[in-house]
N, CA, C and O atoms as a GROMACS GRO file, in nm:
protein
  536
    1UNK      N    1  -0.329   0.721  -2.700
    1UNK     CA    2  -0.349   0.774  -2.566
    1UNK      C    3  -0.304   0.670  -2.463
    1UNK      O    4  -0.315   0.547  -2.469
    2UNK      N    5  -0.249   0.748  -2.366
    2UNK     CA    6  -0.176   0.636  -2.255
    2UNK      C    7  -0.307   0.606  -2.176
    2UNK      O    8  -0.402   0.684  -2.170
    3UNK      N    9  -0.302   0.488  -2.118
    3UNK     CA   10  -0.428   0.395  -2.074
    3UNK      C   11  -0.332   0.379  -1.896
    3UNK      O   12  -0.281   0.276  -1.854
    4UNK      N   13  -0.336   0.510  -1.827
    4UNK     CA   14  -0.260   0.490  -1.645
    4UNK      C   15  -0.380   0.381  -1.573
    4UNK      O   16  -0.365   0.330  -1.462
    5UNK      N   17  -0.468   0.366  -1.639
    5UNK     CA   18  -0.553   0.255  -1.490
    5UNK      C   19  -0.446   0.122  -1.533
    5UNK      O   20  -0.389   0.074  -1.435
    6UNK      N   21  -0.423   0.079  -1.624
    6UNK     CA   22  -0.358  -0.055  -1.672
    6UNK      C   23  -0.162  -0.003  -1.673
    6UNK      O   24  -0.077  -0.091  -1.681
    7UNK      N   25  -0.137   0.092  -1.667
    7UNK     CA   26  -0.007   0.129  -1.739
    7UNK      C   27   0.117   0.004  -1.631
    7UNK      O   28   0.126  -0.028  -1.513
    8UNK      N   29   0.183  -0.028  -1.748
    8UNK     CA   30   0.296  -0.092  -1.678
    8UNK      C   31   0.435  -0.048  -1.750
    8UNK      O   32   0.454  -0.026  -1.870
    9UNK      N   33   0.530  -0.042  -1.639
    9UNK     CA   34   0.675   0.031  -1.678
    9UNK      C   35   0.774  -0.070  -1.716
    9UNK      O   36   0.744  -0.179  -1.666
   10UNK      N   37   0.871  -0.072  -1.780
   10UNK     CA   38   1.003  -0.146  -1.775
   10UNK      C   39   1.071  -0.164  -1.621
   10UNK      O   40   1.063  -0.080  -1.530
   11UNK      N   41   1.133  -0.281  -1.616
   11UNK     CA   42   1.200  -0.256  -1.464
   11UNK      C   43   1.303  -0.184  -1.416
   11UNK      O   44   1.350  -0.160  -1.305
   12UNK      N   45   1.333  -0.146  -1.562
   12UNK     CA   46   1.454  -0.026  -1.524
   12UNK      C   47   1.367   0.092  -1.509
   12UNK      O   48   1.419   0.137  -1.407
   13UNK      N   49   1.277   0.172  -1.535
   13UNK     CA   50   1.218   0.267  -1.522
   13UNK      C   51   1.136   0.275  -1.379
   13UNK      O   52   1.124   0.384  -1.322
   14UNK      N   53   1.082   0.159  -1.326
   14UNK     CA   54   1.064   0.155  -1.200
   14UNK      C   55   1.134   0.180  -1.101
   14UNK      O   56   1.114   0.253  -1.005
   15UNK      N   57   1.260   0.081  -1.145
   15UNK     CA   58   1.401   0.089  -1.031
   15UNK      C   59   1.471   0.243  -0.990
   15UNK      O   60   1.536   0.271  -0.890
   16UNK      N   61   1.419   0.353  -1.138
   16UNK     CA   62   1.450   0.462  -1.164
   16UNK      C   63   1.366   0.550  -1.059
   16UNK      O   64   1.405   0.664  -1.036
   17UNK      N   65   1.241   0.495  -0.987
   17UNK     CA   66   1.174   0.625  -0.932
   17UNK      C   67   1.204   0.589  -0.796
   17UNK      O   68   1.241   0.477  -0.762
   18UNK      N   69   1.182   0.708  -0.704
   18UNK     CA   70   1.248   0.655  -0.578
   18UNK      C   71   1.136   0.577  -0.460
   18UNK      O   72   1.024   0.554  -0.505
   19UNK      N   73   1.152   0.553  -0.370
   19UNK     CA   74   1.073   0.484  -0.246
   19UNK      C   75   0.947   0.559  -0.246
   19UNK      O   76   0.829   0.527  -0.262
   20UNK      N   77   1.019   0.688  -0.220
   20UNK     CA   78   0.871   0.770  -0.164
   20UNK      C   79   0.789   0.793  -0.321
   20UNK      O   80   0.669   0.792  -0.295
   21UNK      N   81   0.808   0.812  -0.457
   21UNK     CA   82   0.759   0.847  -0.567
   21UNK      C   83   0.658   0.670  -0.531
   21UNK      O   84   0.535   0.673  -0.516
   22UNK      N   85   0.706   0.588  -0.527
   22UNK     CA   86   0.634   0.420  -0.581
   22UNK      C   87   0.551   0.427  -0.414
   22UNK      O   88   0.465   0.339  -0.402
   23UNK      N   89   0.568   0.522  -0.286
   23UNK     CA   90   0.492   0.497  -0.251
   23UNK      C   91   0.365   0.584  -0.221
   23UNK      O   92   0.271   0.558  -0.145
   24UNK      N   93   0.386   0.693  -0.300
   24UNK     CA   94   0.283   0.770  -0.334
   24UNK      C   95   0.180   0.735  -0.415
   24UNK      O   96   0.063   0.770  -0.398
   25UNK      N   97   0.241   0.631  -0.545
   25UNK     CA   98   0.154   0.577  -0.619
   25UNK      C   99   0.062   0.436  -0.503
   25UNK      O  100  -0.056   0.404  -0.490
   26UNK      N  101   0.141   0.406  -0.464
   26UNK     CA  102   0.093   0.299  -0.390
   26UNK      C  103   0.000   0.312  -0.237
   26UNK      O  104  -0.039   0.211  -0.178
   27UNK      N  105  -0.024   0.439  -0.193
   27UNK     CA  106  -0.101   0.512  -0.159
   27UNK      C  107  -0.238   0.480  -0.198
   27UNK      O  108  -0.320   0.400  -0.153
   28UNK      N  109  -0.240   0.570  -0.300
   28UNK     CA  110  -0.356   0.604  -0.378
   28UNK      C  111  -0.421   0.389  -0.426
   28UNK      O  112  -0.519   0.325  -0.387
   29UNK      N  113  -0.331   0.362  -0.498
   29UNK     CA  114  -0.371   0.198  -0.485
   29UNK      C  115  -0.430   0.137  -0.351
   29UNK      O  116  -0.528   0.064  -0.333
   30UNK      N  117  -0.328   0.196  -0.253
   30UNK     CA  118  -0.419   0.147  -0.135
   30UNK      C  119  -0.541   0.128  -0.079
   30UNK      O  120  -0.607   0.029  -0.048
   31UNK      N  121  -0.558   0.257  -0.071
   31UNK     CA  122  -0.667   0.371  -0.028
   31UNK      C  123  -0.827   0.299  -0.112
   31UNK      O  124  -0.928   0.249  -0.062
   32UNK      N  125  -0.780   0.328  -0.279
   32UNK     CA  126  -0.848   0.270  -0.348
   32UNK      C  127  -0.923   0.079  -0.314
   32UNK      O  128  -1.036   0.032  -0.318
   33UNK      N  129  -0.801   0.027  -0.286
   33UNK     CA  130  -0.838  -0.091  -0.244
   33UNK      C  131  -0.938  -0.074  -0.114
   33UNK      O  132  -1.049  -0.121  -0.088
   34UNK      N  133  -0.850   0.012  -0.045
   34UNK     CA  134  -0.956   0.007   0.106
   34UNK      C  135  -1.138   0.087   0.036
   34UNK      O  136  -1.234   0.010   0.037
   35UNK      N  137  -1.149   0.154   0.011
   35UNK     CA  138  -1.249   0.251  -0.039
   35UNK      C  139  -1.373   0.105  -0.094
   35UNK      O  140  -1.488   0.094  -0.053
   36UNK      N  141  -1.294  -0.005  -0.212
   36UNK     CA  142  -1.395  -0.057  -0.272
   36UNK      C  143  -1.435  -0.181  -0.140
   36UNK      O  144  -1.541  -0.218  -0.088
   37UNK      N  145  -1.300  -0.214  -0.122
   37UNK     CA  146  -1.355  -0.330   0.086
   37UNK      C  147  -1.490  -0.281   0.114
   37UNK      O  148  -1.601  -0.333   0.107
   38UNK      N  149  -1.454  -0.187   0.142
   38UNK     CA  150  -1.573  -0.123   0.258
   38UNK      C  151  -1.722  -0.118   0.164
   38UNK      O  152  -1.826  -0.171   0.204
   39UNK      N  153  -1.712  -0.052   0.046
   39UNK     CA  154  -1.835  -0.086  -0.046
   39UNK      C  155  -1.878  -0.219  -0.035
   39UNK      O  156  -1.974  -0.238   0.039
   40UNK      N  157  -1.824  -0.322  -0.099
   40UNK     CA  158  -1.821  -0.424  -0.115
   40UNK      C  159  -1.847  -0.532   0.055
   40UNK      O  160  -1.863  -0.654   0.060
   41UNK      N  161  -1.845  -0.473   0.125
   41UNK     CA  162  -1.893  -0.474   0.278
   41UNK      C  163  -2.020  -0.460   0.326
   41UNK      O  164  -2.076  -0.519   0.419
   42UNK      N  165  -2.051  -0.391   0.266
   42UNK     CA  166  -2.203  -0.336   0.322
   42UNK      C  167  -2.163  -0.128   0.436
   42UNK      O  168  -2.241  -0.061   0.503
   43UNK      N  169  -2.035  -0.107   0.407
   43UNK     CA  170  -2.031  -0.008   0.461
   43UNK      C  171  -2.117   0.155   0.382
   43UNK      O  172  -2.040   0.234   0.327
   44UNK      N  173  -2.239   0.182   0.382
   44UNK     CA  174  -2.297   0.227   0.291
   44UNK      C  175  -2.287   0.388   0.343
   44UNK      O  176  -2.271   0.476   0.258
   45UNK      N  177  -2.295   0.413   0.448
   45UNK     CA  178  -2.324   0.564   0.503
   45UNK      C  179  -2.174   0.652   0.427
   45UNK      O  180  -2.070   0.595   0.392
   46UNK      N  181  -2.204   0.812   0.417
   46UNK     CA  182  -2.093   0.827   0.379
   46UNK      C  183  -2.006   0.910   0.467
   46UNK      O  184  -1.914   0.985   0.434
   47UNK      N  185  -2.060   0.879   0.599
   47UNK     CA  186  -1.951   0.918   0.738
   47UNK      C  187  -1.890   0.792   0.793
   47UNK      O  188  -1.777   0.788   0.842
   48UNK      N  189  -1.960   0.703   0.783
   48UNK     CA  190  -1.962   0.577   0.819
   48UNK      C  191  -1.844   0.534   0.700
   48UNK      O  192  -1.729   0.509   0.737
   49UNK      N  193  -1.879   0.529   0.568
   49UNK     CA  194  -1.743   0.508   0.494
   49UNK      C  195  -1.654   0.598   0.512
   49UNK      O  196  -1.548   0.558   0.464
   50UNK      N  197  -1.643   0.715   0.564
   50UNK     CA  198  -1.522   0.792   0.538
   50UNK      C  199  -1.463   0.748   0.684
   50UNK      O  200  -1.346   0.710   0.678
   51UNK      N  201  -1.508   0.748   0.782
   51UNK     CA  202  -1.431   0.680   0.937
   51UNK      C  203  -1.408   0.562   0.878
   51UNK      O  204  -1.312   0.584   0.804
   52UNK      N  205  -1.448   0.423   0.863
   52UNK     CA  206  -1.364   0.324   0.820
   52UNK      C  207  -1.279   0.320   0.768
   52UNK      O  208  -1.201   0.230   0.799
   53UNK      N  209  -1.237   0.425   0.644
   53UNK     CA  210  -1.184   0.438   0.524
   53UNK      C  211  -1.013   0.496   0.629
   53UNK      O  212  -0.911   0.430   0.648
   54UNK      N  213  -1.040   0.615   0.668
   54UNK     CA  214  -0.937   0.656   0.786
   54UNK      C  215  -0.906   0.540   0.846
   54UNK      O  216  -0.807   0.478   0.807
   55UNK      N  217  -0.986   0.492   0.951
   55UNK     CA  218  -0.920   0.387   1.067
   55UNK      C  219  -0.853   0.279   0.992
   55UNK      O  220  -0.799   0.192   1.060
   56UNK      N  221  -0.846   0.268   0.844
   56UNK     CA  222  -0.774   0.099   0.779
   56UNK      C  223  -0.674   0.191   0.706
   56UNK      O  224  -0.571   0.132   0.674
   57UNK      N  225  -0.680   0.328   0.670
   57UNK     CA  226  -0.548   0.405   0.611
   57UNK      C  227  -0.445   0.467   0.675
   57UNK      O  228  -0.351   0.519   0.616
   58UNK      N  229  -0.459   0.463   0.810
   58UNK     CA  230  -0.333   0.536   0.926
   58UNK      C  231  -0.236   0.441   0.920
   58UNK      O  232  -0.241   0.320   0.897
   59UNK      N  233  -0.151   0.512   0.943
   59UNK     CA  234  -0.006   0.474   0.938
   59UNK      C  235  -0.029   0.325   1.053
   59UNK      O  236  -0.016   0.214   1.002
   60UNK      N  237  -0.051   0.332   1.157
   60UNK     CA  238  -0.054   0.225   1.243
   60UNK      C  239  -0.157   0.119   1.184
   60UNK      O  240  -0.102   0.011   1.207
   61UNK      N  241  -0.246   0.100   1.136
   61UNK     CA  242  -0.350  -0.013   1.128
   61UNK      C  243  -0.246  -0.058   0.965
   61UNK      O  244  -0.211  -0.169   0.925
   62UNK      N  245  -0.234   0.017   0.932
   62UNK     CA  246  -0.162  -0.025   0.757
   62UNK      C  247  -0.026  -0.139   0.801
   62UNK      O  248   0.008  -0.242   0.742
   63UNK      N  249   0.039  -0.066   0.942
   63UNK     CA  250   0.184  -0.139   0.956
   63UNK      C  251   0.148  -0.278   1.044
   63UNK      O  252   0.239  -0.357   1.072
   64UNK      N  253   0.062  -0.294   1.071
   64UNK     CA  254  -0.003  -0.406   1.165
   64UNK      C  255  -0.018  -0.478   0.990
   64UNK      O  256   0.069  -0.544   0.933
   65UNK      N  257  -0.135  -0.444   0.942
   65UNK     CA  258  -0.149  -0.517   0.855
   65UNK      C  259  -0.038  -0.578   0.765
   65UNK      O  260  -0.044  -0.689   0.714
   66UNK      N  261   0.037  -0.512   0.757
   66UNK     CA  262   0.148  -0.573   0.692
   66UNK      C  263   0.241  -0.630   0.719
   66UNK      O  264   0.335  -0.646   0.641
   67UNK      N  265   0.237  -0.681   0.853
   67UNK     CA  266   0.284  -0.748   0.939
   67UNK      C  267   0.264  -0.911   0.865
   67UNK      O  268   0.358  -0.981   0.829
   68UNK      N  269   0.130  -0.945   0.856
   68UNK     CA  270   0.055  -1.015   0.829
   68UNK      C  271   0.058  -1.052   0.683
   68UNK      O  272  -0.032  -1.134   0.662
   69UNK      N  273   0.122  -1.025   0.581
   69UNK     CA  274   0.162  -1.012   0.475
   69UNK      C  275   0.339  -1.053   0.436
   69UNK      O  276   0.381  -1.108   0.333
   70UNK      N  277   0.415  -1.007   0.550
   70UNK     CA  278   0.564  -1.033   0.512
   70UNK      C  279   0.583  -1.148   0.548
   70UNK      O  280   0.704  -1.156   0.568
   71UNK      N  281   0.520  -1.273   0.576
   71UNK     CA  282   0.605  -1.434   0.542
   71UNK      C  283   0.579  -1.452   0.372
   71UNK      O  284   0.649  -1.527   0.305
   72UNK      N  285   0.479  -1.379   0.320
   72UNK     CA  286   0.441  -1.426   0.207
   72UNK      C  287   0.508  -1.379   0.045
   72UNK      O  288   0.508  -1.424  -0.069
   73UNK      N  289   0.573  -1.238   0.135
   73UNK     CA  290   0.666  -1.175   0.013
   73UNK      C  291   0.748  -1.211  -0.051
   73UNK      O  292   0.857  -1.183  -0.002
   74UNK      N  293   0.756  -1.285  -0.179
   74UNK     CA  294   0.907  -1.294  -0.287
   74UNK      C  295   0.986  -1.262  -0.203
   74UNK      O  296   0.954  -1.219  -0.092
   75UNK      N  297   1.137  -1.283  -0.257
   75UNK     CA  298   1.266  -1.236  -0.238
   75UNK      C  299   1.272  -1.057  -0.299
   75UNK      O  300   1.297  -0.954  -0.236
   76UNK      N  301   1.249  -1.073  -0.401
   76UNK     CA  302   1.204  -0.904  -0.467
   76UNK      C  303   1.123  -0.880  -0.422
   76UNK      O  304   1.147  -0.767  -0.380
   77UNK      N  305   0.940  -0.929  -0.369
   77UNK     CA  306   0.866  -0.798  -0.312
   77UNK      C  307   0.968  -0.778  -0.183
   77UNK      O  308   1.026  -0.670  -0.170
   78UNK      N  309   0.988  -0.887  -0.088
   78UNK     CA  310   1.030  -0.810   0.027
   78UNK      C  311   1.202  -0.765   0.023
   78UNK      O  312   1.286  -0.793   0.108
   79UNK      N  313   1.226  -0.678  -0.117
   79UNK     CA  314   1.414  -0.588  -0.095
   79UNK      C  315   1.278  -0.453  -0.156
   79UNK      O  316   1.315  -0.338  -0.178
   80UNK      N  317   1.160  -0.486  -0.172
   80UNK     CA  318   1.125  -0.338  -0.274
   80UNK      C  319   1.054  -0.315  -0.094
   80UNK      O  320   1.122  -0.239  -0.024
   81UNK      N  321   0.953  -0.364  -0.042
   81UNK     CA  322   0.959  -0.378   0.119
   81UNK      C  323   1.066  -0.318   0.218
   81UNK      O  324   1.036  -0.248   0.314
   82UNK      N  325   1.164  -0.345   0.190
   82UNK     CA  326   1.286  -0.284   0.291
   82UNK      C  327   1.292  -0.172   0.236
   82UNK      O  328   1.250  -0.081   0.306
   83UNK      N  329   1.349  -0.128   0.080
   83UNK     CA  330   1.400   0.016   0.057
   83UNK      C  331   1.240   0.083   0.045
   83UNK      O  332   1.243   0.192  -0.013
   84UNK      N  333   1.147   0.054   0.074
   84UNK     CA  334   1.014   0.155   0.136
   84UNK      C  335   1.074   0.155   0.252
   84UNK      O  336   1.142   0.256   0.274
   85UNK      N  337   1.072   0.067   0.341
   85UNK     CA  338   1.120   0.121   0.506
   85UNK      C  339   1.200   0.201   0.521
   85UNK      O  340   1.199   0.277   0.618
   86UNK      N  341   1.298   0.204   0.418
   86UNK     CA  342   1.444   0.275   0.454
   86UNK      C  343   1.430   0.406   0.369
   86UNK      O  344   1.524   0.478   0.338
   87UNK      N  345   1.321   0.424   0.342
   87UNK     CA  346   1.315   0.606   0.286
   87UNK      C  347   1.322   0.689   0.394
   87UNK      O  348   1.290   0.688   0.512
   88UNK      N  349   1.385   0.778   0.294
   88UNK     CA  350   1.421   0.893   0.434
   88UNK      C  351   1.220   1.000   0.392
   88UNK      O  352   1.147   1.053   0.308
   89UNK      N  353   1.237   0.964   0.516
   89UNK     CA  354   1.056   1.062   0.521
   89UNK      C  355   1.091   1.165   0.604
   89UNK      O  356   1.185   1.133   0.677
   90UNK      N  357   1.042   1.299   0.626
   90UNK     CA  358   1.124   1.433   0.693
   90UNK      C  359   1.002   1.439   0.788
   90UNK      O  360   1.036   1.470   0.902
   91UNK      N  361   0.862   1.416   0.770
   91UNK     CA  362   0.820   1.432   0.904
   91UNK      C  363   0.690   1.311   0.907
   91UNK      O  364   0.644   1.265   0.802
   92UNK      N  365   0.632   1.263   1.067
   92UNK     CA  366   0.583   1.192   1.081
   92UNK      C  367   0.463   1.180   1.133
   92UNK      O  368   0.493   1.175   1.253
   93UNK      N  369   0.324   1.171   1.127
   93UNK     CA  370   0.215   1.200   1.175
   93UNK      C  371   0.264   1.178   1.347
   93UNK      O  372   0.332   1.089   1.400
   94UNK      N  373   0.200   1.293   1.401
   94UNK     CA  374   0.175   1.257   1.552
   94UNK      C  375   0.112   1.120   1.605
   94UNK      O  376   0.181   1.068   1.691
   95UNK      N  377  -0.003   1.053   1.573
   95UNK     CA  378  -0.083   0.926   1.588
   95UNK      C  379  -0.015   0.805   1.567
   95UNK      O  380  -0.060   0.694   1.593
   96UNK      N  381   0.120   0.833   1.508
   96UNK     CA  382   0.231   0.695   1.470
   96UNK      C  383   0.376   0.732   1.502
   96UNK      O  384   0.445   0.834   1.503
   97UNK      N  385   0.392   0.572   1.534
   97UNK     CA  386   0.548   0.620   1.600
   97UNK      C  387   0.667   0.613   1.483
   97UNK      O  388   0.619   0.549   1.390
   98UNK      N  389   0.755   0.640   1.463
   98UNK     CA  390   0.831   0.612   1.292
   98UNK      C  391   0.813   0.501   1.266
   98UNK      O  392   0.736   0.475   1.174
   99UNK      N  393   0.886   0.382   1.347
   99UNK     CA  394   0.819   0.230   1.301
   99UNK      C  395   0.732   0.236   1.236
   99UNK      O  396   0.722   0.205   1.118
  100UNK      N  397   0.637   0.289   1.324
  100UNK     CA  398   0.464   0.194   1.175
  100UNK      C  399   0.483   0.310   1.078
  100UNK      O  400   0.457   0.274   0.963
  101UNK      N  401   0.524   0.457   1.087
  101UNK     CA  402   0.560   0.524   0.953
  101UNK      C  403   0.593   0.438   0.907
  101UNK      O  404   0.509   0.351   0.887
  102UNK      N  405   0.731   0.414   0.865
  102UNK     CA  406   0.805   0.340   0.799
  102UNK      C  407   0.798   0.190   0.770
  102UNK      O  408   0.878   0.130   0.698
  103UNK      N  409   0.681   0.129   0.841
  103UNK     CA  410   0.632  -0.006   0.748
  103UNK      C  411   0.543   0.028   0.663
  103UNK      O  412   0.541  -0.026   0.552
  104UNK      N  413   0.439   0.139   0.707
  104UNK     CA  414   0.339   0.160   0.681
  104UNK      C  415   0.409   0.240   0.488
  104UNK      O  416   0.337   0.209   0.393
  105UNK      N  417   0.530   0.326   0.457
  105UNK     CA  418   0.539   0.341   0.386
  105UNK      C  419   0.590   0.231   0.300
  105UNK      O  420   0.574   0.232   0.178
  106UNK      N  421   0.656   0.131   0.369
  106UNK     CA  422   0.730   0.035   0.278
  106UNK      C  423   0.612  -0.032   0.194
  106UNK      O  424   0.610  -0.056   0.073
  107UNK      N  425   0.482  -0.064   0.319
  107UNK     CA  426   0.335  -0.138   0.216
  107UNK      C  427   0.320  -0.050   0.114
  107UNK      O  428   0.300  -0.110   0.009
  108UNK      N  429   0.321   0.029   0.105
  108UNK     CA  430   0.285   0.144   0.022
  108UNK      C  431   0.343   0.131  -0.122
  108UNK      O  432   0.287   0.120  -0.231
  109UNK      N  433   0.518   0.138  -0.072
  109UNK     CA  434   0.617   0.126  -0.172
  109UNK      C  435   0.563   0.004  -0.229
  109UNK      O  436   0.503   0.035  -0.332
  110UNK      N  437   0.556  -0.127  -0.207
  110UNK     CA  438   0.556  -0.235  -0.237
  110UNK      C  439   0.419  -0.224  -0.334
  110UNK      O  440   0.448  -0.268  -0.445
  111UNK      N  441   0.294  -0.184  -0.327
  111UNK     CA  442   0.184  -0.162  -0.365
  111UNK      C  443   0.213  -0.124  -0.469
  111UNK      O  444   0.199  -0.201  -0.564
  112UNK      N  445   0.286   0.057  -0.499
  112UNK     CA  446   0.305   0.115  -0.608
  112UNK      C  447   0.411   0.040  -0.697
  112UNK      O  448   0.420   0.054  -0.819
  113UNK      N  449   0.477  -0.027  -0.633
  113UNK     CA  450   0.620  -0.115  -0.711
  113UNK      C  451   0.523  -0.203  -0.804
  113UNK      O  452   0.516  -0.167  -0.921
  114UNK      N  453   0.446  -0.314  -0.764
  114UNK     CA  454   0.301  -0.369  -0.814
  114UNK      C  455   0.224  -0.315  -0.923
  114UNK      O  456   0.197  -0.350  -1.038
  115UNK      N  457   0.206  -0.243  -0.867
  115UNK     CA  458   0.087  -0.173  -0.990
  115UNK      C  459   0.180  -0.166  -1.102
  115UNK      O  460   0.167  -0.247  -1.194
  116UNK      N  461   0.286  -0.064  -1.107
  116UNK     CA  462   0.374  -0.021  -1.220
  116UNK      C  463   0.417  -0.134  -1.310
  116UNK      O  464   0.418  -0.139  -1.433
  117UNK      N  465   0.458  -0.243  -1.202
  117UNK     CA  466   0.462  -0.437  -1.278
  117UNK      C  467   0.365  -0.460  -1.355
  117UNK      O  468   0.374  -0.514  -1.465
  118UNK      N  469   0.238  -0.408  -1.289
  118UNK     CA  470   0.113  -0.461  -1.360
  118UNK      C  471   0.056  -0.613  -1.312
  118UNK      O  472  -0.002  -0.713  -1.355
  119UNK      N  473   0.119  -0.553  -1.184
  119UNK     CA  474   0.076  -0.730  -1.103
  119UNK      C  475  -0.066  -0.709  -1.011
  119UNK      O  476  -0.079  -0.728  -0.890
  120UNK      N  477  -0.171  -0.662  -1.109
  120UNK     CA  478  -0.318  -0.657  -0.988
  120UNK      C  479  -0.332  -0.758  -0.965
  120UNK      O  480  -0.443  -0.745  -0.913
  121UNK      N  481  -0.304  -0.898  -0.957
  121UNK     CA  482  -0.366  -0.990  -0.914
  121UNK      C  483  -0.239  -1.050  -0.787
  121UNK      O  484  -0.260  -1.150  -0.719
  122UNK      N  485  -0.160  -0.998  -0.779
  122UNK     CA  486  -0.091  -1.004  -0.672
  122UNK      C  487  -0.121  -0.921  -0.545
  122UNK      O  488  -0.099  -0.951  -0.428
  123UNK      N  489  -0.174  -0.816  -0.594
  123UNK     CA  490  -0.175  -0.696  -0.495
  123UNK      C  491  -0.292  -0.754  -0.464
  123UNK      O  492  -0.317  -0.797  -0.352
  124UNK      N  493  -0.376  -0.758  -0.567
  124UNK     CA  494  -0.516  -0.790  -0.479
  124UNK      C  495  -0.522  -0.922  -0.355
  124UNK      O  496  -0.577  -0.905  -0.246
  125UNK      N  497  -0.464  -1.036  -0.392
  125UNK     CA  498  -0.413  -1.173  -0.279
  125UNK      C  499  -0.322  -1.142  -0.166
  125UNK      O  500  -0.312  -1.199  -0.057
  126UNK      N  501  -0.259  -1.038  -0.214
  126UNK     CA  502  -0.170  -0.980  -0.051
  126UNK      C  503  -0.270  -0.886   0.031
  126UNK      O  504  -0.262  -0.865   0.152
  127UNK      N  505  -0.362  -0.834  -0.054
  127UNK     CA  506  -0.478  -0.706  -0.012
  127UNK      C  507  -0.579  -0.833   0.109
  127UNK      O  508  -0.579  -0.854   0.231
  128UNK      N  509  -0.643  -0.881   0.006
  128UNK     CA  510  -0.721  -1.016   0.068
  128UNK      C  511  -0.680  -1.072   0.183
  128UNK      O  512  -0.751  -1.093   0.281
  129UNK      N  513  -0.520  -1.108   0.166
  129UNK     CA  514  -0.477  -1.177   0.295
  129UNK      C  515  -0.407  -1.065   0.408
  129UNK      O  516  -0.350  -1.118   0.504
  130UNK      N  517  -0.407  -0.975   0.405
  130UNK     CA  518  -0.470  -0.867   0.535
  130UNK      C  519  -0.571  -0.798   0.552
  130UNK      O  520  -0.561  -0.699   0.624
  131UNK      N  521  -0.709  -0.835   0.485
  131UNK     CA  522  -0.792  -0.802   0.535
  131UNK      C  523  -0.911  -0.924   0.592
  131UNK      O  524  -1.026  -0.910   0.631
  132UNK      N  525  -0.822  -1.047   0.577
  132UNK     CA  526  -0.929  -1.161   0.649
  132UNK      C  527  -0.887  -1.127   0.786
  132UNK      O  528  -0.788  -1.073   0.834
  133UNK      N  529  -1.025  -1.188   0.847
  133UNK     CA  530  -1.024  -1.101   1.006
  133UNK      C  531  -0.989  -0.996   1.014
  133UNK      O  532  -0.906  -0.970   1.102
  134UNK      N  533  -1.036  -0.895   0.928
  134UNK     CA  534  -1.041  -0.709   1.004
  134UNK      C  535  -1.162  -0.676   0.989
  134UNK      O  536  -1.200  -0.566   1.026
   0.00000   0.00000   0.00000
C-alpha cells in the first residue's frame, strides 16, 4: 500500500506535473502547516481558528510572507518559485491583485515541489521563518 503522508517522487516525475498540479498539492501542505501554527498557539475556539486559519491563507498575507522567505531559496527552490509565478491561472480572487496571486501561487508551487522531494524539514524552516513575527 502506497504510504501519500511520506510519498516521494523521482525528479523526473515531479518536473512532469505542472505549476498549478505542485501547487495544489502545496496548498493543502500549506493550509495544513497553517491549521497545526495556530493549534500549537493557543488558538483554541473553532471560529477563532477558522478566521486565523483564512487571514494567514489569502492570497495577500501568503505573498507578503513569502517575501520573507526568497533571500533564503536554493538556486532550484527559487526556478521551482518563478515557474509557480509564471503559471497561467484563468481567474483571480477579488481581495488580491494578480501579483500576490501569483507569488502567493509560486509559495504554493514551491511547498508542493517539497513535499513530493520529501524535504519536510525544509518546508518546515522556510514555514518557521515566515511565521516569526506574525
Amino acid at each position: 500500500m502506497t504510504d501519500y503522508f511520506s510519498l516521494t517522487l523521482p525528479d523526473d516525475d515531479i518536473r512532469a506535473i505542472s505549476s498549478i498540479g505542485l501547487a495544489h498539492l502545496g496548498d493543502a501542505v500549506y493550509e495544513l502547516l497553517v491549521r497545526t501554527w495556530l493549534c500549537a498557539h493557543g488558538t483554541a475556539t473553532g471560529k477563532g481558528l477558522h478566521r486565523a486559519t483564512v487571514a494567514l491563507v489569502c492570497a495577500p498575507k501568503q505573498s507578503a510572507l513569502a517575501e520573507k522567505i526568497l533571500p533564503e531559496l536554493t538556486e532550484e527552490e527559487a526556478a521551482v518559485f518563478r515557474r509557480g509565478r509564471n503559471a497561467h491561472v484563468n481567474s483571480i480572487p477579488q481581495h488580491a491583485s494578480r501579483e500576490e496571486y501569483q507569488q502567493a501561487t509560486a509559495l504554493e508551487a514551491l511547498f508542493g515541489y517539497l513535499s513530493l522531494r520529501g524535504q519536510k524539514a525544509r518546508i518546515n524552516e522556510l514555514f518557521c521563518h515566515m511565521m516569526e513575527e506574525s
